[in-house]
N, C-alpha and C positions, 0 to 999 in steps of 0.2 A: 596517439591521439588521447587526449585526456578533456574528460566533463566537470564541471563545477570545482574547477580550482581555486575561483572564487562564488562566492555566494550570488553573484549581481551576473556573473556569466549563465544563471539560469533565474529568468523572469516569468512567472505563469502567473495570468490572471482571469480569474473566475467569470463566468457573465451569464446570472441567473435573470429569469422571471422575476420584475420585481412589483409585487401586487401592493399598490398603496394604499391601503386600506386599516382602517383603527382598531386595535386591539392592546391585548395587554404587551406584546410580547416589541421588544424594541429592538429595531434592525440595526446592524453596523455592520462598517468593512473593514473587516482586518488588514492592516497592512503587515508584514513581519519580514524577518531575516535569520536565519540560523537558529529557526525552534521549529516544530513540527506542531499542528494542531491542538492535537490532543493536549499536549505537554500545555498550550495557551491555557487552551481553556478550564486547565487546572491548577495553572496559576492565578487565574482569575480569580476563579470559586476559595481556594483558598486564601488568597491575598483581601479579598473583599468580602469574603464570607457571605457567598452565593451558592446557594446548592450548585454542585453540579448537575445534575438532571434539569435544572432551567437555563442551561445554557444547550446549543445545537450548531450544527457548524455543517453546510449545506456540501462540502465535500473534504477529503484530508489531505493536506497540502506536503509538499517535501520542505524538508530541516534544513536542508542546506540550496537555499534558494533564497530569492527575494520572492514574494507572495501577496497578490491580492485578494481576498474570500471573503464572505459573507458568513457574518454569526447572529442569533438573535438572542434573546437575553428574557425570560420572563419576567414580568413586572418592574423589569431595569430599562428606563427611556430616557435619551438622552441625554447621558453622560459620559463624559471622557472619560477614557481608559491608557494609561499611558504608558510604557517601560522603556528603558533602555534599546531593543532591538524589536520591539513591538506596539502599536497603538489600534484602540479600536476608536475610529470615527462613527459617533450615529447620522446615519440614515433617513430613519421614519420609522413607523410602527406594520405591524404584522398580525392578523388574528391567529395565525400559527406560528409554529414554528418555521425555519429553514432545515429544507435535506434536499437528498441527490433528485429528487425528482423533480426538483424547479432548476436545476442546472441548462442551463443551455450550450455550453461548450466551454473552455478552455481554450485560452491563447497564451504562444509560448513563443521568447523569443530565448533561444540560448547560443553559447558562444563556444566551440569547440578547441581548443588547444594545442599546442607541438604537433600541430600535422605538418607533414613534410608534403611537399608537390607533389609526388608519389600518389599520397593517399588524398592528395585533392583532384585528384583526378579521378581515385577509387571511388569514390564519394559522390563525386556525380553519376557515375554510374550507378551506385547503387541506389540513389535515391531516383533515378529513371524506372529501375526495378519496383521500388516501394510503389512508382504514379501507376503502375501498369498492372499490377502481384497486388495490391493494400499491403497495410501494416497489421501482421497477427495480435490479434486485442489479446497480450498476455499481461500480466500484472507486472507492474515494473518490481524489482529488487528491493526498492524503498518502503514497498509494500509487509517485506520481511525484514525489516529493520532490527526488529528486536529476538529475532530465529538465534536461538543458542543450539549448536550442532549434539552439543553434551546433552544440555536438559529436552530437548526435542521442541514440537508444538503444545504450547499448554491449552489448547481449541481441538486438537487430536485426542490428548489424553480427557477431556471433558468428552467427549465424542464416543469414546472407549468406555467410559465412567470408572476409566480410573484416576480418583477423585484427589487420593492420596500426591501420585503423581502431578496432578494437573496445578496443586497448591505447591509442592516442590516448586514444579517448575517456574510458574511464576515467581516465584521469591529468589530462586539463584541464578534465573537467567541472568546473563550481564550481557550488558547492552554496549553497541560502539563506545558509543559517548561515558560512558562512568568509568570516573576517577580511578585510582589506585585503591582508596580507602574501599570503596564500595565494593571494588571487583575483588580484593580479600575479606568482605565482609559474606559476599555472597558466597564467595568459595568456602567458607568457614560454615554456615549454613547448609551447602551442600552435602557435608561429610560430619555432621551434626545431627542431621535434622529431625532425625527421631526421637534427639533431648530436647525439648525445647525450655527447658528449666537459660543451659545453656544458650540458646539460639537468643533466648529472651533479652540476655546481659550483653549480646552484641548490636541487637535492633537499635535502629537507629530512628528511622522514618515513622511517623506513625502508624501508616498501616503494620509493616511490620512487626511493629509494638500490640495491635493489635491481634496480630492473627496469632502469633506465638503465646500473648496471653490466654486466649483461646482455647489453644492447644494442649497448652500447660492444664487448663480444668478439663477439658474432654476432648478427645481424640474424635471427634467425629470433620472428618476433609470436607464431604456434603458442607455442611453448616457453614467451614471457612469459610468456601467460596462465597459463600454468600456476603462478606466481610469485602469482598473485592467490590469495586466502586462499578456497576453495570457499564459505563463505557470501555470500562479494560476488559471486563468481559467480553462484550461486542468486538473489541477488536482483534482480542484473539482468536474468536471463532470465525469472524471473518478472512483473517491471515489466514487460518489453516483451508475454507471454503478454496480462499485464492490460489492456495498450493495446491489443489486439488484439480479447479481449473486450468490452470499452467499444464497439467500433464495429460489433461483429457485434450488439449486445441494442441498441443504437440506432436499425440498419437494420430488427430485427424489431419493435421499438416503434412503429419509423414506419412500416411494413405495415399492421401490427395495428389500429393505432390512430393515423390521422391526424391526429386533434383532440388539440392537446397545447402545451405550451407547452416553452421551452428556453432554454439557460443555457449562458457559455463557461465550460469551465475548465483547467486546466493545458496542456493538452496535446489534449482532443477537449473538444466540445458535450454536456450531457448534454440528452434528450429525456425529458419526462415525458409522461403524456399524461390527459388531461384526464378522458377518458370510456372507458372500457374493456366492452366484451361481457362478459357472464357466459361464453359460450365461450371468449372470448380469453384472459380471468382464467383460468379452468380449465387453458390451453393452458401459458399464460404461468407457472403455478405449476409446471410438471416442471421436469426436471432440462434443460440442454442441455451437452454438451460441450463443452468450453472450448478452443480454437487450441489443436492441439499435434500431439505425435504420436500416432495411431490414432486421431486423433476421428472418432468415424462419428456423420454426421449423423441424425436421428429421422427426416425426410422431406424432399420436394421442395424445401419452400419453404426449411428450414432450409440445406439442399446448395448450394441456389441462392447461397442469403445469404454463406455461408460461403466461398465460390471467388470472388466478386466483392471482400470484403475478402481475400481470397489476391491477387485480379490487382489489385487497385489497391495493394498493397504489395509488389509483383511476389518474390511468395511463390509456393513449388508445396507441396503436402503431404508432400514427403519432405525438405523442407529442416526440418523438426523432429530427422528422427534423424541425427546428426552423425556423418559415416565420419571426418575428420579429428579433431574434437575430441571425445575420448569421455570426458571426463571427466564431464561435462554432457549432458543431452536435456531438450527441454521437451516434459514427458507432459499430455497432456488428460485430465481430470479433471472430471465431470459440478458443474454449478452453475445452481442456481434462476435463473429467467429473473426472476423478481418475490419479494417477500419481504412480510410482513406482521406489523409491531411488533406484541409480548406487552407487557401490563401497561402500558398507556400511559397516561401525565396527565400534564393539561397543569395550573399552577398561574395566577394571576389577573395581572394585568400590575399591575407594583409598580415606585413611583420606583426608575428608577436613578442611583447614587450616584455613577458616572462621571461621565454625560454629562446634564448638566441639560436639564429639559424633554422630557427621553425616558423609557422604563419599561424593566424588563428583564423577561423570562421565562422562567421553568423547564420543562424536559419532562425525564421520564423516560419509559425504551421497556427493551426488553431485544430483541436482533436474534438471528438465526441466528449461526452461528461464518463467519468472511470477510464478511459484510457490515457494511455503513459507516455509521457513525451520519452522516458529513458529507454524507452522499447524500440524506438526511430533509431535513437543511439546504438542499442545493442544490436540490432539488426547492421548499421552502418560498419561498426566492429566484427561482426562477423564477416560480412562481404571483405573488408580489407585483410582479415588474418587468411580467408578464403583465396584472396585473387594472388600475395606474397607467398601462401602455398604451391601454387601453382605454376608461378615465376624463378 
């Protein structure tokens, strides 16, 4: 079974609050295809020479996807935005910004690939488990998109305050998507990076150019970072927040609910689980707080759970609120332990046109705001690698 083998076989689109009301800040919808967010709307700011900081994007969408979202643009009101694989349509206006908290959900129609009969029948099944169990609100993989195994999390090592690290790694992770030139550029940088006399003659990108000049006059890492543009910042630290979460609703899954099946991916194992209590469900549908700073746990078992992933990432709880770097904290933020798709269908298995001798299938679900249509996926992957084991 295979997801997004094309871009249009995975369609999500956004459906916030939308408050009409005048202000400076001018609303539009993104349409796009094969770029992620963040990436836009730094193409934007660059290309029209708009701060980034007056741009906001009320949730972060997948790269490899068709996508509809909402951005708002400070003091920028209606005008067209155009690209090749992206356009921003205005809207109307907004006296703030757009974020996650004017989300209303997410609707998602995607199309699954080379399933054999076999696994269209596994499929049913387990999406019967998903209506009855929910769906574990784990972060989907896209959310680590940019996880380099070598240089680690650069939100980890800002976390740690090692600062030195956390500017490495930013700079030599290499990411899916870059080129050859870049991913010798960064490997050259990695095995460098203490000259930056050196580093300097190979930068290419601005920042780059920036922080190795930097570098070049004083060795202080603190100060780099500070040279990184705040939304790369926020996203690292929230990646690592989300890897943190992933392992705390794993260890409560596996509590809860012994009987279960599981699945590698980026970076942790997601655990589903098979059979869930009516208590459990009950338990599992609250909110719990999410790794950060001021999370207070709901009770024992949660405290327990939570200090164990603290000591095995040899974490204390005040390593969230940063005395050196105050630009940044990562805050804890309450997040459903389980989730359960609205408006779901599933449609009939039909030749697929790829891959001969196989069928494709359509689902459409509509999620909570933050959770992951790929995690419906992975959980579905698991059930079938689960039930071929068994057979």
């Amino acid at each position: 079974m295979k997801l997004k083998v094309k871009p249009e076989d995975f369609f999500v689109e956004e459906h916030i609050i939308l408050p009409r009301k005048k202000g400076e800040y001018g609303l539009y919808l993104l349409e796009k295809r094969g770029w992620n967010t963040v990436d836009v709307l730094k193409k934007i700011a660059s290309t029209y020479k708009i701060p980034i900081s007056h741009l906001a994007a009320a949730g972060r969408k997948d790269k490899y996807a068709v996508t509809k979202q909402y951005v708002t643009i400070k003091r920028v009101k209606g005008r067209f935005f155009k690209d090749k694989n992206w356009e921003l349509i205005p809207v109307g206006t907004m006296d703030r910004p757009v974020g996650p908290d004017l989300i209303i959900k997410n609707s998602f129609r995607i199309v699954l690939r080379k399933v054999s009969k076999e696994e269209g029948e596994y499929i049913k099944k387990a999406l019967s488990t998903i209506k009855a169990c929910g769906l574990p609100n784990y972060y989907g993989d896209q959310r680590f998109g940019t996880y380099d195994s070598q240089n680690g999390f650069v939100g980890e090592k800002i976390v740690k305050q090692q600062f030195k690290g956390a500017v490495k790694a930013f700079l030599c992770t290499i990411h899916p998507g870059d080129k050859k030139p870049a991913k010798e550029r960064k490997r050259y940088f990695f095995e460098y990076f203490d000259e930056p006399k050196f580093c300097l003659k190979q930068a290419k990108t601005t920042l780059e150019k920036r922080i190795f000049s930097f570098l070049l006059k004083e060795k202080n890492y603190l100060r780099a970072l500070y040279l990184i543009p705040a939304i790369e910042l926020e996203f690292q630290l929230s990646m690592f927040q989300s890897y943190l979460w992933n392992l705390f609703l794993r260890e409560l899954l596996l509590h809860l609910a012994p009987e279960g099946y599981e699945i590698r991916g980026r970076v942790n194992s997601y655990y589903f689980p098979s059979l869930l209590s009516e208590p459990s469900r009950s338990y599992l549908s609250r909110e719990f707080p999410t790794p950060g700073y001021q999370a207070k746990m709901p009770d024992e078992l949660t405290q327990r759970i939570y200090e164990k992933i603290l000591t095995d990432n040899n974490l204390k709880p005040s390593a969230f609120n940063f005395r050196k770097f105050r630009r940044h904290y990562i805050k804890s933020f309450p997040r459903h332990g389980i989730v359960f798709p609205e408006n779901f269908k599933m449609g009939e298995l039909e030749p697929d046109e790829l891959y001969s001798d196989h069928f494709k299938l359509s689902l459409s679900f509509a999620l909570p705001t933050g959770s992951y249509a790929t995690i419906l996926v992975k959980n579905l992957q698991a059930y079938i690698a689960a039930e071929k084991g068994y057979h």
